[in-house]
Each structure stands twice: as structure tokens, then as C-alpha cells.
C-alpha positions in Angstrom: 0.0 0.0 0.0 1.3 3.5 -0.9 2.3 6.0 1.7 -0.8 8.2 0.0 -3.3 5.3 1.1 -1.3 5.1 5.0 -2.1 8.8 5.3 -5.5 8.5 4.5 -6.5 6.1 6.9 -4.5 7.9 9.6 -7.0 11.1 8.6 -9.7 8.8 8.6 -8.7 7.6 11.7 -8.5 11.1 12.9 -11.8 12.6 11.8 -13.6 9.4 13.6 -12.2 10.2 16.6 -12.7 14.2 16.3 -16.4 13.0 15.9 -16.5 11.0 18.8 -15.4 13.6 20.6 -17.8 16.2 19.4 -20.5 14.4 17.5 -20.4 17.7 15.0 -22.9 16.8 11.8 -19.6 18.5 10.1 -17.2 16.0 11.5 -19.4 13.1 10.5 -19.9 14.0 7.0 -15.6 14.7 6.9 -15.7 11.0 8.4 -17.8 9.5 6.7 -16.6 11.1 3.2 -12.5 10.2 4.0 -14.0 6.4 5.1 -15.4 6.2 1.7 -12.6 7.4 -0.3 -10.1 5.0 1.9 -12.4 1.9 1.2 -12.1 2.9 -2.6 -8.5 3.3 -2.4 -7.8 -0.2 -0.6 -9.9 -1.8 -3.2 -8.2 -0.4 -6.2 -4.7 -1.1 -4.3 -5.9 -4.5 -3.8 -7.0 -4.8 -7.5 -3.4 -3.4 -9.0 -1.8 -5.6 -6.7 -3.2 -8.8 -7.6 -2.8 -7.8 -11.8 0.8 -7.1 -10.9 1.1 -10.6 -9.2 -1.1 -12.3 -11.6 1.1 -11.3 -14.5 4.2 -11.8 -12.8 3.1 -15.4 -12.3 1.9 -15.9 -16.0 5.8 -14.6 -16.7 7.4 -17.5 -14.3 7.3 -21.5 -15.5 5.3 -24.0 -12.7 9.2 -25.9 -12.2 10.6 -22.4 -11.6 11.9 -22.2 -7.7 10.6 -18.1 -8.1 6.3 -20.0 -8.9 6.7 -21.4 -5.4 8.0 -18.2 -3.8 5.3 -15.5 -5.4 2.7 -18.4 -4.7 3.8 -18.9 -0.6 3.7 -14.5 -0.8 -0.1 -14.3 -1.8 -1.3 -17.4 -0.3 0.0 -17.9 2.8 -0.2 -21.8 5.0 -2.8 -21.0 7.0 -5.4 -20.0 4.1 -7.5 -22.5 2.5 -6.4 -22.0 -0.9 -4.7 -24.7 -3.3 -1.9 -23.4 -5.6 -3.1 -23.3 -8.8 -1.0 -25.5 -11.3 -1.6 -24.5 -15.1 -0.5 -27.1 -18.0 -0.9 -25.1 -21.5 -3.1 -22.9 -19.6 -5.5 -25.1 -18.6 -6.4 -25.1 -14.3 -5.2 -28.6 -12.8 -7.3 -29.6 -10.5 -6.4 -31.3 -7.0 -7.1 -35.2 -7.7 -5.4 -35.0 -11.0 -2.6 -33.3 -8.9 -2.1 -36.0 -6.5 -2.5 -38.4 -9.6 0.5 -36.8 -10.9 2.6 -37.0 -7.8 1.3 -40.8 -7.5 2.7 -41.3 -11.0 6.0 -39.9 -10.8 7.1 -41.3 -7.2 5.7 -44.4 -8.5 7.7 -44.1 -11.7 10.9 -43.1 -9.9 10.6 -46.3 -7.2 10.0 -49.0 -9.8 12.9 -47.4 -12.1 15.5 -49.7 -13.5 18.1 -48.1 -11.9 16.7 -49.7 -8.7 19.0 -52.3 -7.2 17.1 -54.3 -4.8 19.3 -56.9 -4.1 21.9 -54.4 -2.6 19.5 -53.5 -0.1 20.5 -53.3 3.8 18.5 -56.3 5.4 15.9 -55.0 8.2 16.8 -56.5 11.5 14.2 -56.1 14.5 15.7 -54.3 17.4 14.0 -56.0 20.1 12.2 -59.3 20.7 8.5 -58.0 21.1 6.1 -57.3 18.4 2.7 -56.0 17.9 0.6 -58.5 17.1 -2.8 -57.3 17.1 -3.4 -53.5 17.6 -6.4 -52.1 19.4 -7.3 -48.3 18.7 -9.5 -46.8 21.1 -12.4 -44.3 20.7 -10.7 -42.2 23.2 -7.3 -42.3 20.9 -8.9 -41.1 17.9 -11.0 -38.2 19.5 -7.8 -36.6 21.2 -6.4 -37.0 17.5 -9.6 -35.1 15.9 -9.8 -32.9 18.6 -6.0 -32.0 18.0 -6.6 -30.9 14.4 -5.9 -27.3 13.5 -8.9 -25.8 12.3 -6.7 -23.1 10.1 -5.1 -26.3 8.0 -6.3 -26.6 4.5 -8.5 -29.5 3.6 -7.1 -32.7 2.9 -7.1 -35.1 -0.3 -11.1 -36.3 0.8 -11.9 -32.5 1.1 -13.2 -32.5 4.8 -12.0 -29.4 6.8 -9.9 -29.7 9.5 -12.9 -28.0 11.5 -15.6 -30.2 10.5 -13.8 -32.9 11.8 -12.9 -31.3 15.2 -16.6 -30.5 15.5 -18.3 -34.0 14.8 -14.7 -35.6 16.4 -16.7 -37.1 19.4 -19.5 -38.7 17.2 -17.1 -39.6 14.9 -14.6 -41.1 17.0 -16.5 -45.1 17.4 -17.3 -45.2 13.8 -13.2 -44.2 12.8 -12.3 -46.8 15.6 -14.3 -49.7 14.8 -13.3 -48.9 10.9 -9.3 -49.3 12.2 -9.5 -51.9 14.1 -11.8 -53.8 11.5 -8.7 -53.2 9.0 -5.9 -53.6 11.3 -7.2 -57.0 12.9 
């Protein structure tokens, strides 16, 4: 934001609280005038700044290290945007995403370069094992009820919050789905 659109708001900020002070009709209307212009201003600031960005990211290639920076400046972790990812301009959405990721660690585990054979052997550190696992209700609703609502949404699409809110009538139903599996 420009230092014109800072000093605004500081005389906005001013005229409200002359107003306060004297509830003056004439100090309203200053008020309420310099509030309007100020919203205006923010908006077309807000506007200019995301052409700006939009065409800088139109300039920069999806494997280019700069795409992940001006992406992690507008939308920041806690939001609940996904990046965008364009192939020949065309929006890719989030399952074909994770399709894509699937497809290349897949491709880059079962390359030919792979030497299983040469392979460290996995030894057990100690003599017990787990032989049949038991998750409680009461270990799955401390897990929901961890959850940060502020986290994007997941691969299912449920939000973080949704599950923190339903977590204790969800909590038998995920349990007796785990141990159903596990067992």
C-alpha cells in the first residue's frame, strides 16, 4: 500500500475520533466522506496488486523455484487455498494433482536403476512385536480434537474443523473402521 493510502486512513482515523469527541454533523460527514474514499483506495490497491502478481506469475514456469515463492507471498499456509497449477493454460485440479505425484514417485521407485538386491536387510531391534493393535475411541477423538482448524482440507476434502466439531461422534465409527482393518 502506498504512503498516499497510509495517510489516509491515519486522517480517517483522525476525523472518527474528532467526531467521537464532538458528535459535530460536520465531522461526521468529513468521516464519513475520507471512510469512503479509503475503502475505494484499498480496493483499487488491492486490485493493482493482484494484476501485478497475476502477471508476474503468467511470466514464471510451474518448475521455476521463483512460482513457489510468489505463490507462498499471496497465499500464505494457514489459508485454505490450493496453488493453482496450469499445464498449456488449462487449471489442474487437485485429484489430477495427486494423480501426478502418484505417477511420478511411482515411476521413480520401480525405475530400473533400482538395485534391490543391494539392499540393507531390516533387522528387529527388540524381541516384542505387535501383534494385534487395538485403537481406542478415546485415541482417535484426542487426534480429531487436536486438528488445526486453520489447516487446508485434505485429499477427501473434509475441513480440519468439521472434523474437530463432529470428532466425538465420529470417534466409534473411525475406531471400529481401524481396528476392523488392522485386525
Amino acid at each position: 500500500m502506498s504512503g498516499y493510502n497510509i495517510a489516509l486512513i491515519r486522517k480517517r482515523s483522525r476525523y472518527y475520533k474528532r467526531w467521537l469527541k464532538t458528535k459535530n454533523i460536520n465531522h461526521k460527514l468529513l468521516n464519513n466522506k475520507t471512510r469512503n474514499l479509503v475503502q475505494r483506495k484499498i480496493k483499487l490497491a488491492k486490485q493493482k496488486y493482484n494484476e501485478r502478481f497475476m502477471s508476474k506469475l503468467n511470466v514464471v514456469t510451474t518448475s521455476d523455484l521463483n512460482y513457489w515463492k510468489l505463490l507462498n507471498q499471496k497465499w500464505k499456509p494457514s489459508r485454505k487455498h490450493s496453488y493453482p497449477l496450469n499445464v498449456n493454460g488449462r487449471p489442474i485440479h487437485d485429484r489430477i494433482k495427486c494423480n501426478l505425484f502418484n505417477e511420478y514417485f511411482t515411476s521413480i521407485s520401480n525405475s530400473p536403476n533400482n538395485d534391490y538386491q543391494n539392499l540393507p536387510s531390516s533387522d528387529y531391534l527388540t524381541d516384542q512385536r505387535l501383534l494385534s493393535p487395538v485403537i481406542e475411541p478415546f485415541e482417535i477423538f484426542q487426534v480429531l480434537n487436536s486438528l488445526n482448524p486453520n489447516k487446508c482440507k485434505g485429499f477427501d476434502n473434509l475441513l480440519n474443523r468439521i472434523l474437530k466439531i463432529s470428532s466425538q461422534s465420529l470417534a466409534t465409527a473411525f475406531s471400529l473402521l481401524f481396528n476392523f482393518f488392522l485386525l
